[in-house]
N, C-alpha and C positions, 0 to 999 in steps of 0.2 A: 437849387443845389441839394437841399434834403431830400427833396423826392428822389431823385437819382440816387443819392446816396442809399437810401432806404430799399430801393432797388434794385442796386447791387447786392447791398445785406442778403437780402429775400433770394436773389438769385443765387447766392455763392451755398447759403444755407440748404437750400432746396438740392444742388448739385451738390453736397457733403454726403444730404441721406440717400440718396439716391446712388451714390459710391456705397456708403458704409451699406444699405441692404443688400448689393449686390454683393459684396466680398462677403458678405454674413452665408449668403446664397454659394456662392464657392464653398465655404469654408461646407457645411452639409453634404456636398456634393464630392466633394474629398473625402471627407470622412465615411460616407457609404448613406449616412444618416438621411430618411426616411421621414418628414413628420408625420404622416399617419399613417405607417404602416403598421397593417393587423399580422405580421408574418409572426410563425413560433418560431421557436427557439432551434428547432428540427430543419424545418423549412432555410432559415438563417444559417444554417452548418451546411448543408447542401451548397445553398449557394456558394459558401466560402470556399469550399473544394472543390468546387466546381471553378471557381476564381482562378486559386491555384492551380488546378492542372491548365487551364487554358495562358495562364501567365507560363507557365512552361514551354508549352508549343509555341507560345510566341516568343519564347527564347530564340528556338531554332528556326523561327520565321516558315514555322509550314505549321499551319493552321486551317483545318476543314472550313469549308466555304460557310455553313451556315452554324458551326458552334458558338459563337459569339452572340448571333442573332438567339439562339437557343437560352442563353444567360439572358438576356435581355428580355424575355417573355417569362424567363423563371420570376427575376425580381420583379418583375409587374404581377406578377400572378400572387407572392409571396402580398404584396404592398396591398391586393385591393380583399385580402384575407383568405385566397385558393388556394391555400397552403400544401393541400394535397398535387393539384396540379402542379407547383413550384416544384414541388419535389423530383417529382416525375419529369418536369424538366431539364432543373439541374444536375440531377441524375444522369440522362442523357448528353447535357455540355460536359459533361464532366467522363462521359466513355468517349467520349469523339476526341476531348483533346490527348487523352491517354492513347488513342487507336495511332491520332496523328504522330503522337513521339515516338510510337512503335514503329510506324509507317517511316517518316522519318532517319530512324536507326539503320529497317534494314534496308532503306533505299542508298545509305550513309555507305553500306558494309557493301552492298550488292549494285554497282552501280549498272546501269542500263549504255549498252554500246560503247563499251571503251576497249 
């Protein structure tokens, strides 16, 4: 009856940490937070506005096909210290989703076939 009980202890404990790292692991993933990321402070401003405009466009649910994919090559780039690259990326997410709300607008104003 101890062994079992001791058992359970071990399994319930083992499945606690194994929650708590994962929600630790959320909690980073929310917040944006990087553990080693080499990105500057430049490279991280980019991205953000780049964030923002494409949080924009997906206001309006019209969003270029590969902007998103474009943020996501930015922050890898930013994270393994190709800060220059990041830039140049984000920089790019970040004309595409502005192009898209322009796009967007005047498709909004100008409709096709009515």
């Amino acid at each position: 009856m101890k062994k079992l009980h001791s058992v359970k202890l071990l399994a319930t404990v083992l499945l606690l940490s194994t929650v708590n790292a994962g929600c630790a692991n959320q909690q980073m993933k929310e917040s944006g937070a990087t553990p080693a990321s080499k990105a500057t402070p430049e490279a991280m401003q980019a991205i953000k506005n780049a964030s923002d405009a494409i949080g924009m466009a997906n206001e309006n649910n019209w969003i270029w096909r590969d902007t998103e994919d474009l943020l996501k090559e930015a922050q890898a780039a930013a994270d393994s210290g190709d800060n220059a690259n990041a830039i140049k990326l984000a920089d790019k997410a970040k004309y595409q989703a502005e192009a898209a709300i322009i796009q967007y607008n005047y498709e909004k104003a100008h409709p096709r076939g009515f």
